[in-house]
C-alpha positions as CSV (number, residue, x, y, z in Angstrom):
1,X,6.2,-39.1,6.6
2,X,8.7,-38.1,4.0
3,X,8.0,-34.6,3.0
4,X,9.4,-32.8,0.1
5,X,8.6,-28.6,-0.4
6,X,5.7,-29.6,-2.3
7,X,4.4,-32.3,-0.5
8,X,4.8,-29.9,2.9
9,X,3.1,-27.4,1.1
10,X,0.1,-29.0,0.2
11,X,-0.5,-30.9,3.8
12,X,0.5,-27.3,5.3
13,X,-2.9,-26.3,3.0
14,X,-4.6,-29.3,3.7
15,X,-4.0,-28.8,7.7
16,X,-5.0,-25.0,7.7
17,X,-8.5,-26.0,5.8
18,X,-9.2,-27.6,8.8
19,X,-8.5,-25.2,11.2
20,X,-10.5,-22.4,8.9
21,X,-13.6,-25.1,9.0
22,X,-13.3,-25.0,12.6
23,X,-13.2,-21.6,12.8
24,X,-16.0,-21.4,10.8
25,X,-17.8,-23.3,13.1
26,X,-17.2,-21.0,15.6
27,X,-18.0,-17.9,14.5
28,X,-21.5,-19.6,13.0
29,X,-22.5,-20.8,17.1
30,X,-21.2,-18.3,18.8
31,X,-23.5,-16.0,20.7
32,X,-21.2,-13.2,21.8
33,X,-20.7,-10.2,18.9
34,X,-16.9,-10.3,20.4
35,X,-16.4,-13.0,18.7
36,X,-19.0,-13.3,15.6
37,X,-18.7,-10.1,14.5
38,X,-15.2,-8.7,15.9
39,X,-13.7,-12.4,15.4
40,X,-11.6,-11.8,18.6
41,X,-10.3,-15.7,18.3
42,X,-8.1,-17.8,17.4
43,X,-8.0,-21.9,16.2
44,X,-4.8,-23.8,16.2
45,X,-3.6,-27.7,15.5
46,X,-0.6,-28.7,17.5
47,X,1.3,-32.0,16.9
48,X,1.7,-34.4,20.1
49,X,4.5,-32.3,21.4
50,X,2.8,-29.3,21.0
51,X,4.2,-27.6,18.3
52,X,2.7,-25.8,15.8
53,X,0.9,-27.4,12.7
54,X,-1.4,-25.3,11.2
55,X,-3.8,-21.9,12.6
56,X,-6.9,-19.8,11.1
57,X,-6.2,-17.5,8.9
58,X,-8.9,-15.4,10.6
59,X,-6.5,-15.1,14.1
60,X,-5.3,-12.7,16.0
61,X,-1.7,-12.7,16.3
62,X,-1.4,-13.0,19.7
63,X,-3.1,-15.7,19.9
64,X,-0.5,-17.2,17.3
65,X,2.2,-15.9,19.1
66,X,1.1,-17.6,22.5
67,X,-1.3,-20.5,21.4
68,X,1.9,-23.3,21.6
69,X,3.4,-21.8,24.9
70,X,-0.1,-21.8,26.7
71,X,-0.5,-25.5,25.5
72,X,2.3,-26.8,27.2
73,X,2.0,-25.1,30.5
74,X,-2.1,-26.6,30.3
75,X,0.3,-30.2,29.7
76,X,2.3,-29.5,32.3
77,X,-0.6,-28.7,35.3
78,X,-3.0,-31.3,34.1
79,X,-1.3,-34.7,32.6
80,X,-2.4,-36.9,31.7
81,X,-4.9,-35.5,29.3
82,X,-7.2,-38.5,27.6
83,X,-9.9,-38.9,25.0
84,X,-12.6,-36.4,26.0
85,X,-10.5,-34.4,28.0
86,X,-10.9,-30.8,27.2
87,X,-8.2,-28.5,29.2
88,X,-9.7,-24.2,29.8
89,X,-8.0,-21.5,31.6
90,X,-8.0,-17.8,31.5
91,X,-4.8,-17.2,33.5
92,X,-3.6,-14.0,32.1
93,X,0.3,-15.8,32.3
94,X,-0.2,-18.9,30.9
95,X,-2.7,-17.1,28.1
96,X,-2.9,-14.7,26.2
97,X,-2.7,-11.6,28.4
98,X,-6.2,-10.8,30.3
99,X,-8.9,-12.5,32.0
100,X,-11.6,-12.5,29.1
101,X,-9.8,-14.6,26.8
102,X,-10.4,-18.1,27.5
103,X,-7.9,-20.8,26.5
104,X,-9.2,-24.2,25.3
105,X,-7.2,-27.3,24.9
106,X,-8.5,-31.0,23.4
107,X,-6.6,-34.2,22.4
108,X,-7.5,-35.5,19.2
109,X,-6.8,-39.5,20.0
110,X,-6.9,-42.5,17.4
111,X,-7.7,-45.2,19.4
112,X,-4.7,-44.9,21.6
113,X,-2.3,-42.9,19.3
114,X,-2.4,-39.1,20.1
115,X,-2.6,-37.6,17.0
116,X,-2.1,-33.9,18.4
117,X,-4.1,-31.2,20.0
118,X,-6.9,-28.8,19.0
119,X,-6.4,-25.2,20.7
120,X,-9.4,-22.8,20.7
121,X,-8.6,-19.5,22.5
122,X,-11.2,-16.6,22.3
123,X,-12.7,-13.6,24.2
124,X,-15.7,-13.6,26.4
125,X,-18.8,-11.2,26.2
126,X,-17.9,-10.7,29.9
127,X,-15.8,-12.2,32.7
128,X,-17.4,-10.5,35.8
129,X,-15.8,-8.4,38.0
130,X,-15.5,-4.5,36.9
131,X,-16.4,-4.0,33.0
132,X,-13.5,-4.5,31.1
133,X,-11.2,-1.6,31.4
134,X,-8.4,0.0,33.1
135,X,-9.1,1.2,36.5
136,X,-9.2,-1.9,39.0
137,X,-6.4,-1.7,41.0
138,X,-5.2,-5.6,40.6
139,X,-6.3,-8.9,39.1
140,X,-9.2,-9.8,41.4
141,X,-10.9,-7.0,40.7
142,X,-11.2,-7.7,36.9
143,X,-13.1,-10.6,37.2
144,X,-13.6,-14.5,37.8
145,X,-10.2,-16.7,37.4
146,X,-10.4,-20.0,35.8
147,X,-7.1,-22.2,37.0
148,X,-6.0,-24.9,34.6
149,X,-9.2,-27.3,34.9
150,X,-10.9,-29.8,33.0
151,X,-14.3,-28.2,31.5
152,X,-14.6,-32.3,30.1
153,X,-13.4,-35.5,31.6
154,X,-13.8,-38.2,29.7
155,X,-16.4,-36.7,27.1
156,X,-18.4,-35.7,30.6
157,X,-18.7,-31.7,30.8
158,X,-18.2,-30.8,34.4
159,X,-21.1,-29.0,35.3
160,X,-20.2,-27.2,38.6
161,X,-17.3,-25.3,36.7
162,X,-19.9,-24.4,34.2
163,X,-22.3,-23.3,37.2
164,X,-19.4,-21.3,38.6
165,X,-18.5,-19.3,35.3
166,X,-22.7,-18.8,34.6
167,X,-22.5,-17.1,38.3
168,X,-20.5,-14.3,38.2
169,X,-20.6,-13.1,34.6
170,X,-23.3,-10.7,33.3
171,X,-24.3,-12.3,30.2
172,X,-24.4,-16.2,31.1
173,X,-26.3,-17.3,27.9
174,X,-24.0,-15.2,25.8
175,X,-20.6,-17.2,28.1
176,X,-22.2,-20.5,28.3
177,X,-23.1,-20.3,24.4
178,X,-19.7,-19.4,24.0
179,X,-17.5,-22.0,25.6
180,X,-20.2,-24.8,24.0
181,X,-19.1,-22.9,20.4
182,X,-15.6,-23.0,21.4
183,X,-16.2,-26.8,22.4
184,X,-18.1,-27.7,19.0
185,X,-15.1,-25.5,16.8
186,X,-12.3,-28.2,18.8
187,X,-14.7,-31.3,17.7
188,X,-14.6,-30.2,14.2
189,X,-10.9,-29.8,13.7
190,X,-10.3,-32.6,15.8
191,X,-12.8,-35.1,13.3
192,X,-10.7,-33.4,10.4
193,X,-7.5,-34.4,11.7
194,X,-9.0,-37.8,11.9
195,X,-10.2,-38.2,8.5
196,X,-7.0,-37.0,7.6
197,X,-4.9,-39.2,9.1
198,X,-6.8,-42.0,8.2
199,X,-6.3,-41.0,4.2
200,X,-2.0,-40.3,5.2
201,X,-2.3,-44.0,7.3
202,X,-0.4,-42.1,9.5
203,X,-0.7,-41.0,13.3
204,X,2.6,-39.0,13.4
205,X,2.2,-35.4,12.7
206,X,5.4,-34.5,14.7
207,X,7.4,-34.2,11.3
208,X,5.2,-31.7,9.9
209,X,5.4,-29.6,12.7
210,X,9.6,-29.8,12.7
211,X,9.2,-29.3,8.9
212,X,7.5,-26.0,8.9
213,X,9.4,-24.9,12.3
214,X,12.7,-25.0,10.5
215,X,11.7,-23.5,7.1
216,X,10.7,-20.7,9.2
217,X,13.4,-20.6,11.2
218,X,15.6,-20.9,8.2
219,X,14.1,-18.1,6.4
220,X,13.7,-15.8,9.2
221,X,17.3,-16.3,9.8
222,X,17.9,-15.6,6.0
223,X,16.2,-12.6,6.4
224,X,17.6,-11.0,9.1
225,X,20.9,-11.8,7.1
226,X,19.9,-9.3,4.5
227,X,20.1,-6.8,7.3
228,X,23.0,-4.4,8.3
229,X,24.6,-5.6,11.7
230,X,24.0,-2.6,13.9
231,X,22.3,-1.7,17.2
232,X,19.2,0.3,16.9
233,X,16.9,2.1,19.8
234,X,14.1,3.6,20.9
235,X,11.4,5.0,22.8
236,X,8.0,6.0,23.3
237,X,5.5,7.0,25.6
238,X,2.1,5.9,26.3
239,X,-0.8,7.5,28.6
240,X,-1.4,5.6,31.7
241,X,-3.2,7.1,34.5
242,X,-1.9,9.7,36.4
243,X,1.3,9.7,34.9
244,X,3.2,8.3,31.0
245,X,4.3,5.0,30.4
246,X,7.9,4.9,29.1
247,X,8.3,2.4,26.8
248,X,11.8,1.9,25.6
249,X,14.1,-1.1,23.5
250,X,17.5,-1.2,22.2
251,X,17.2,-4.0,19.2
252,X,21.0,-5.8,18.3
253,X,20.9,-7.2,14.8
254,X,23.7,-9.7,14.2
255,X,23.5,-10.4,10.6
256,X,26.3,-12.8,10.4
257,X,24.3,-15.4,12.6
258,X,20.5,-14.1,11.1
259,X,20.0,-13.5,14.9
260,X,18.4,-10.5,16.6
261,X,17.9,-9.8,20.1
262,X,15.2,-7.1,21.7
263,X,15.4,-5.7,25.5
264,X,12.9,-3.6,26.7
265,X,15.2,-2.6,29.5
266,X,14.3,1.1,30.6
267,X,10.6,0.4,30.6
268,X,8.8,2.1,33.1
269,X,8.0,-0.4,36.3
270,X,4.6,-2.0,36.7
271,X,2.0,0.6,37.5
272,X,-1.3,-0.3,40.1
273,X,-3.5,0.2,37.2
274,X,-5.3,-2.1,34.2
275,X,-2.4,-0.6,32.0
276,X,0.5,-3.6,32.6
277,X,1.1,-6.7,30.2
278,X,2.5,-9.8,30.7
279,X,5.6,-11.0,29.5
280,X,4.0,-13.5,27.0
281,X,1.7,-11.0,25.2
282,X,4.8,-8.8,24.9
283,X,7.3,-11.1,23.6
284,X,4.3,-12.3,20.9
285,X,3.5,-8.6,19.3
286,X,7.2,-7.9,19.7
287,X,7.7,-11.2,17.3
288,X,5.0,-10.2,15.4
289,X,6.3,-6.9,14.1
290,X,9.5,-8.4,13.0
291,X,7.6,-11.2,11.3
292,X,5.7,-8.4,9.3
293,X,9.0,-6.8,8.4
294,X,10.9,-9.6,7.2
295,X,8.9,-12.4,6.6
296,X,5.1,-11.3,6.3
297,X,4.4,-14.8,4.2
298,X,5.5,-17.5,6.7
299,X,2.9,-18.8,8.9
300,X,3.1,-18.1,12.6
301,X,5.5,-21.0,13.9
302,X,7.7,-21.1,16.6
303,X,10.8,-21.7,14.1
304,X,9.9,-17.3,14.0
305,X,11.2,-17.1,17.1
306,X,14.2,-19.1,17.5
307,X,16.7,-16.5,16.0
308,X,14.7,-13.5,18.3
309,X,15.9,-13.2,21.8
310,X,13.3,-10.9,23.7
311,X,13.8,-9.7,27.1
312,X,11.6,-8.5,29.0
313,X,11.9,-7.1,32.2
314,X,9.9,-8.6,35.2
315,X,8.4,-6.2,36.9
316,X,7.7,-3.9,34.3
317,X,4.5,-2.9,32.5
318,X,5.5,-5.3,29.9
319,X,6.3,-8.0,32.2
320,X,4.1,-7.4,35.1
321,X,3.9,-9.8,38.2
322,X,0.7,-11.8,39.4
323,X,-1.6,-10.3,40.7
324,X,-1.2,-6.7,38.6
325,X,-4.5,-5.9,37.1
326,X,-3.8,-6.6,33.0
327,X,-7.3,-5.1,32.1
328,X,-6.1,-3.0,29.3
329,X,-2.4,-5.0,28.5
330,X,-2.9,-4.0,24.9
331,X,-2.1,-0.4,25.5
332,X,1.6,-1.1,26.3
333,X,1.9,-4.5,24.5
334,X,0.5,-3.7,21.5
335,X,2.7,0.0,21.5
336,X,5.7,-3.0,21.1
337,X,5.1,-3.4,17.2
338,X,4.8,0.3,16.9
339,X,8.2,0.7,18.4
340,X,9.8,-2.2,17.0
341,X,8.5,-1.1,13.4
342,X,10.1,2.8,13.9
343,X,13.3,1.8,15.5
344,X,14.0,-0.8,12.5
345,X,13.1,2.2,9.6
346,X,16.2,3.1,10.4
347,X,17.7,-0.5,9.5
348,X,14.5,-1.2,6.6
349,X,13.2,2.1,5.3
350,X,11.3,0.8,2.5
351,X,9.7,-1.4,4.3
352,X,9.0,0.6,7.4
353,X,6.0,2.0,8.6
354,X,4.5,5.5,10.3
355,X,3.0,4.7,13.6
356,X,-0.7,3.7,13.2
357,X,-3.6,5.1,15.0
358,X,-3.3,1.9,17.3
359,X,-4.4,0.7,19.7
360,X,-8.0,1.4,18.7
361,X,-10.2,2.3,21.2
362,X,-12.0,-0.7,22.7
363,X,-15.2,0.8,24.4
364,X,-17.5,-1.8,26.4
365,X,-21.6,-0.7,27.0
366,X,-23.1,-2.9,29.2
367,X,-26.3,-2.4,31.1
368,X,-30.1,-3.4,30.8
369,X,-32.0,-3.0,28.0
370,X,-35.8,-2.2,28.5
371,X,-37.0,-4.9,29.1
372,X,-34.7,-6.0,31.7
373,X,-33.0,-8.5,29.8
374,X,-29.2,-8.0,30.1
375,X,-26.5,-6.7,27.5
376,X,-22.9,-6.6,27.0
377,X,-21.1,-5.2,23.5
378,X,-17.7,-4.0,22.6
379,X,-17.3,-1.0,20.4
380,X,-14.2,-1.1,18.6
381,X,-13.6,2.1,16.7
382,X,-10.4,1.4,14.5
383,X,-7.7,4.1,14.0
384,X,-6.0,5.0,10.2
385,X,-3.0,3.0,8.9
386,X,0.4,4.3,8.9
387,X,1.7,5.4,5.9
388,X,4.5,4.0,3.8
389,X,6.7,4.8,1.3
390,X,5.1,3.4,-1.6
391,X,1.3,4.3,-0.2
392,X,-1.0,6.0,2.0
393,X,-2.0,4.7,4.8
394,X,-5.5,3.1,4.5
395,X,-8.5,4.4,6.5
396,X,-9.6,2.9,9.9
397,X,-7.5,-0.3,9.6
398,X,-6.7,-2.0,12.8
399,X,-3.1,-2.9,13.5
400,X,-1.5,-4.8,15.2
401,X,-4.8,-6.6,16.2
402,X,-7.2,-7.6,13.4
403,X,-10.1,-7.4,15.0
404,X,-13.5,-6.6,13.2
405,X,-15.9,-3.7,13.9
406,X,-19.3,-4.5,15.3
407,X,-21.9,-3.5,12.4
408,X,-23.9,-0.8,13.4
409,X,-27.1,-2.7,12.6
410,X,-26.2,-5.4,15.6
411,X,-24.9,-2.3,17.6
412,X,-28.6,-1.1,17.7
413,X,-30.5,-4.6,17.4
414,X,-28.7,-5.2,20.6
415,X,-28.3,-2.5,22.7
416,X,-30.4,0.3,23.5
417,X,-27.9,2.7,21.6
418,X,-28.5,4.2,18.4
419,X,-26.3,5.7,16.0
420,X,-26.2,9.4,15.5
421,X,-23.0,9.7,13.1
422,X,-20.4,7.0,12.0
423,X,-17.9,8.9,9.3
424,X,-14.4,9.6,8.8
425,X,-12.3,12.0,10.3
426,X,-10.9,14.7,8.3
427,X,-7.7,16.0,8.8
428,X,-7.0,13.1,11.3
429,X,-4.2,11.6,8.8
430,X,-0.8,12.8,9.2
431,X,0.4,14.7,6.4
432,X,3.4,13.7,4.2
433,X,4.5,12.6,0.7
434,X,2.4,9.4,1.8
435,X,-0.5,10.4,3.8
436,X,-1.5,8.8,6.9
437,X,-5.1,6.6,7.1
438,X,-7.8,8.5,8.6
439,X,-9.3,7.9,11.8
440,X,-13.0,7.5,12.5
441,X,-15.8,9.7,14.3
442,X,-18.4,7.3,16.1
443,X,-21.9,9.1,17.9
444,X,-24.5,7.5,19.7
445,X,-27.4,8.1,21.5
446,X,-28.3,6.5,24.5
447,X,-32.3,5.1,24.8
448,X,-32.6,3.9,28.3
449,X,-31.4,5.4,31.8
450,X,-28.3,3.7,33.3
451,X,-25.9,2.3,30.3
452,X,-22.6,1.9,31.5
453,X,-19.3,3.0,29.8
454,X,-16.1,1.8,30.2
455,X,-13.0,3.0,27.9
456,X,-9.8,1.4,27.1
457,X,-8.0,4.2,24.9
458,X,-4.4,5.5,24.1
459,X,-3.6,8.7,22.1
460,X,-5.4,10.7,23.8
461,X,-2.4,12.8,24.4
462,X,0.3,11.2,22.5
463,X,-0.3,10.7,18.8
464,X,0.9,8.0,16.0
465,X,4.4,9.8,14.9
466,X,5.1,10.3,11.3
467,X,8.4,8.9,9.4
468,X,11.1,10.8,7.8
469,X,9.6,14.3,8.0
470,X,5.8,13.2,7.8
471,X,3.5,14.4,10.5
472,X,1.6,12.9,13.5
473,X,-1.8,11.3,13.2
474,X,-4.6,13.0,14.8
475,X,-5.6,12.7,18.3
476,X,-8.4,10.1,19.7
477,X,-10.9,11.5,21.9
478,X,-13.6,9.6,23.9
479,X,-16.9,11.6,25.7
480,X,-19.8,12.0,26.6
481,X,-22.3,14.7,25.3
482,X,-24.8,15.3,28.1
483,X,-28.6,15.1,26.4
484,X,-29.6,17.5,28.9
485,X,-27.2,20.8,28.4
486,X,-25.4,19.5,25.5
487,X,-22.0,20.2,27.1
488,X,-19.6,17.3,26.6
489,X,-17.1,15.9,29.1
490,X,-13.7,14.3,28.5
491,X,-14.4,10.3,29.1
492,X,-10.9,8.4,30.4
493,X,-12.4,5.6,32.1
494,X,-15.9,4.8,33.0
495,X,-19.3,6.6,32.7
496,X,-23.1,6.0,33.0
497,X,-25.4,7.3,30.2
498,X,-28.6,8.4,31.2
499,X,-31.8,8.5,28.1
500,X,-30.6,11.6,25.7
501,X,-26.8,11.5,26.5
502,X,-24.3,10.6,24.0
503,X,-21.2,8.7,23.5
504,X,-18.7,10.5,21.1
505,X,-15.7,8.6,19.8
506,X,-13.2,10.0,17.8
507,X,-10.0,7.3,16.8
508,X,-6.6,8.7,16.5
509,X,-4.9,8.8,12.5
510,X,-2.3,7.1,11.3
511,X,1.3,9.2,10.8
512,X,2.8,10.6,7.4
513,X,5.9,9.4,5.5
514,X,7.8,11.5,4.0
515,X,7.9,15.7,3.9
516,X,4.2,17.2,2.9
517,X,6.1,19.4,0.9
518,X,6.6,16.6,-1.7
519,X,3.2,15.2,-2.2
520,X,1.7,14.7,-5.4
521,X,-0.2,18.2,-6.1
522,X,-2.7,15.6,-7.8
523,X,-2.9,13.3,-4.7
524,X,-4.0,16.6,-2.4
525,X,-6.3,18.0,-4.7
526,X,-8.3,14.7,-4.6
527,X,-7.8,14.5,-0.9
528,X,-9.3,18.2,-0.6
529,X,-12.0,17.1,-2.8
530,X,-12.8,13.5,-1.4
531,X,-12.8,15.3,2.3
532,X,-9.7,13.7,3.5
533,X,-7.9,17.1,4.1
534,X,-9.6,20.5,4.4
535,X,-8.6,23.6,2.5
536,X,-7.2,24.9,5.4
537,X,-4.7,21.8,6.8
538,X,-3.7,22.4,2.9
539,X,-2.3,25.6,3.2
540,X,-1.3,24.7,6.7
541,X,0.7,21.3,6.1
542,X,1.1,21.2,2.7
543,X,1.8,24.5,1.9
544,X,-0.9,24.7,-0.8
């Protein structure tokens, strides 16, 4: 195909319609909330090669960022893949980081031309094992491995692989519905690509995919030419534990060839705890924060990553070896785009962001409801926003993953939970000229004896820093309020709520930009009044 800007631009369109259909699909047959309501997924078209066509815009990035690497390692272990073929793993190293998300791969075939692939990646309701968290001490204690195998052969779904996951997860309808939503999403995109094709008379998508990976190359390299060539660094830490996380990268920007390179060199070694990522997930959030920075419009091609050279070290929480437990990898993968973000404000201060109130805390409840039938639901309690220098940071906005909240309606229409108190969190902003985004209180009651907790959380000690002068976000805090004395306990890992007790969430704020000093006496009276900031963090912070 011969393809001009325009022409690119309106197959590029044409080719993410698809994938949003798709995506569509998924969401509407999905059983899991994980993935209906916190759209924890991701759909992606690949050319024959297995580069990058199109993705949902409802994805999370690293999905994106690992959707055409996890393709071609499935290639690799299971060629040849024919019509009816569909390809699933959950290998944390080929994937996308942890054992719930599930990697699906399908060949879209005309006749006996292989149009390209159709990747569905999302997370599971449950994987077995210990409930989603951070205190197994390695990977076969987090739950049931899925190598690179076929889940269909030639249009026939293999049942015993189907038999095996139903076996050792908690919720099998909600898995089983699942993976047939995942496999319905694929067959959508993949009729789609066919209809288009047949309307192109073409079979050859490889073009479009080496189109769109150079104009992103090219303007991520033009980008990074509008920067200063310098070396910048940085650390941070992050609660693991028994002991912090150090997480630490010197970036080189070399203007002149609209290259950068990142090494996470310093990082502190991989720990015998959930808190370690792979190298994949890090290298795709490390991407990701310099996408946001210089080229926020571009779609999420590998042609980003070409001028980036990321290294990470093996070994280390970022980079962990098989078989460290990976349970909670976002803790110190996602702390990346925090880091990478601060250390470039340095380089990009009008762009640059105050730390965020990120990770959010990812809480699981699983257990029985009354009558005996079996539950499973994330509570995702988003932090505030950093702020910036043209704006406050917004309230309870995730960042770096997009993830959804559960509504509070499903929350108690599916669990034998109900809500006590769900409101922001004043004075949990950091103060500044800009004003960090608030984070959230979350309380609720438990109904039935025998609910278990189990918390994936960072700062709890260490808090989103501000920017030039502005202060740190507030604290998160997880616990449980006995219904008995009403005396609450610190919660760092897992729990089991008996009828009466409570589970108290409180996410951490996003940091300040600029000096209090200078805020708009305008902007703080309405803050004071809206019950953002309370009379006394005025005088305090603000001097007012």
């Amino acid at each position: 195909m011969r393809l001009d800007g325009i022409s690119l631009a309106i197959l590029h369109s044409r080719l993410i319609s698809i994938v949003d259909e798709s995506a569509a699909t998924l969401v509407r047959t999905a059983y899991s909330h994980i993935i209906r309501d916190a759209k924890d997924f991701a759909v992606g078209l690949l050319d024959s090669e297995g580069h990058t066509l199109s993705q949902s815009t409802e994805s999370i990035p690293v999905f994106l960022g690992t959707m055409s690497r996890t393709a071609r390692a499935l290639l690799e272990q299971t060629q040849p893949v024919g019509p009816g073929d569909i390809v699933v793993t959950n290998d944390p190293w080929l994937g996308s980081g942890h054992l719930p998300d599930v990697n699906m791969l399908m060949p879209v075939y005309d006749g006996d031309a292989l149009l390209g692939y159709v990747v569905v990646i999302a997370h599971m309701a449950d994987i077995g094992g210990r409930i989603l968290g951070t205190d197994a001490n390695e990977l076969f204690e987090e739950g049931l491995q899925i190598p690179v195998m076929k889940l269909y052969e030639g249009g026939r779904r293999n049942d015993a692989l189907l038999q095996l996951v139903r076996a050792n997860v908690r919720v099998p309808e909600q898995v089983a519905g699942d993976l047939d939503a995942m496999v319905a999403a694929g067959h959508v995109a993949a009729r789609r690509l066919l209809d288009l094709a047949g309307e192109l008379r073409s079979t050859d998508f490889t073009s479009v995919a080496q189109a769109l990976q150079e104009r992103g190359e090219q303007a991520m390299r033009e980008a990074i030419g509008n920067l200063a060539t310098g070396t910048y660094g940085g650390e941070l830490l992050v609660e693991g534990a028994d002991v912090p996380l150090m997480v630490a990268v010197r970036i080189d920007v070399d203007a002149a060839a609209g290259e950068i390179s990142l090494d996470y060199a310093g990082t502190t070694p991989q720990v015998s705890t959930g808190h370690n990522a792979t190298a994949g997930y890090t290298s795709a959030y490390t991407a990701y924060a310099l996408k946001c920075l210089l080229a926020p419009d571009l779609p999420f091609t590998e042609g980003i990553f070409t001028p980036l050279t990321v290294n990470v070290p093996e070994g280390s929480v970022l980079g962990c070896r098989r078989p460290a437990a990976v349970g909670g990898r976002h803790l110190v993968g996602q702390s990346t785009t925090s880091l990478v973000i601060r250390v470039m404000a340095e380089a990009i201060p009008e762009l640059a962001v105050a730390d965020c109130g990120s990770p959010r805390p990812f809480i699981t409840v699983a257990g029985r409801q009354a009558d005996g039938a079996p539950f499973s639901l994330p509570i995702l309690a988003m932090g505030g926003f950093g702020a910036r220098a043209g704006s406050d940071g917004p309230p309870t906005m995730p960042f770096p993953s997009n993830t959804e909240a559960v509504p509070i309606e499903t929350l108690e229409a599916t669990t034998p939970l109900h809500l006590e108190e769900k409101e922001l969190l004043c004075d949990s902003g950091g103060a500044g000229r800009r004003r960090g985004g608030l984070g959230q209180r979350f309380r609720a009651r438990a109904l039935v004896d025998g609910i278990n907790v189990s918390v994936i959380a960072t700062r709890t000690r260490y808090p989103a820093e501000g920017l030039f002068g502005g202060g740190s976000g507030g604290l998160a805090r997880i616990a449980v309020r006995s219904g008995a004395t009403g005396e609450e306990r610190t919660l760092a890992s897992v729990a089991r709520l008996m009828t009466g007790d409570e589970l108290v969430i409180e996410s951490p704020g996003g940091g300040g930009y600029g000096s209090p000093v200078e805020r708009d006496p305008a902007a703080l009276e309405a803050d004071v009044a809206g019950g953002y900031v309370s009379a006394d963090a005025a005088a305090a912070c603000y001097g007012r």
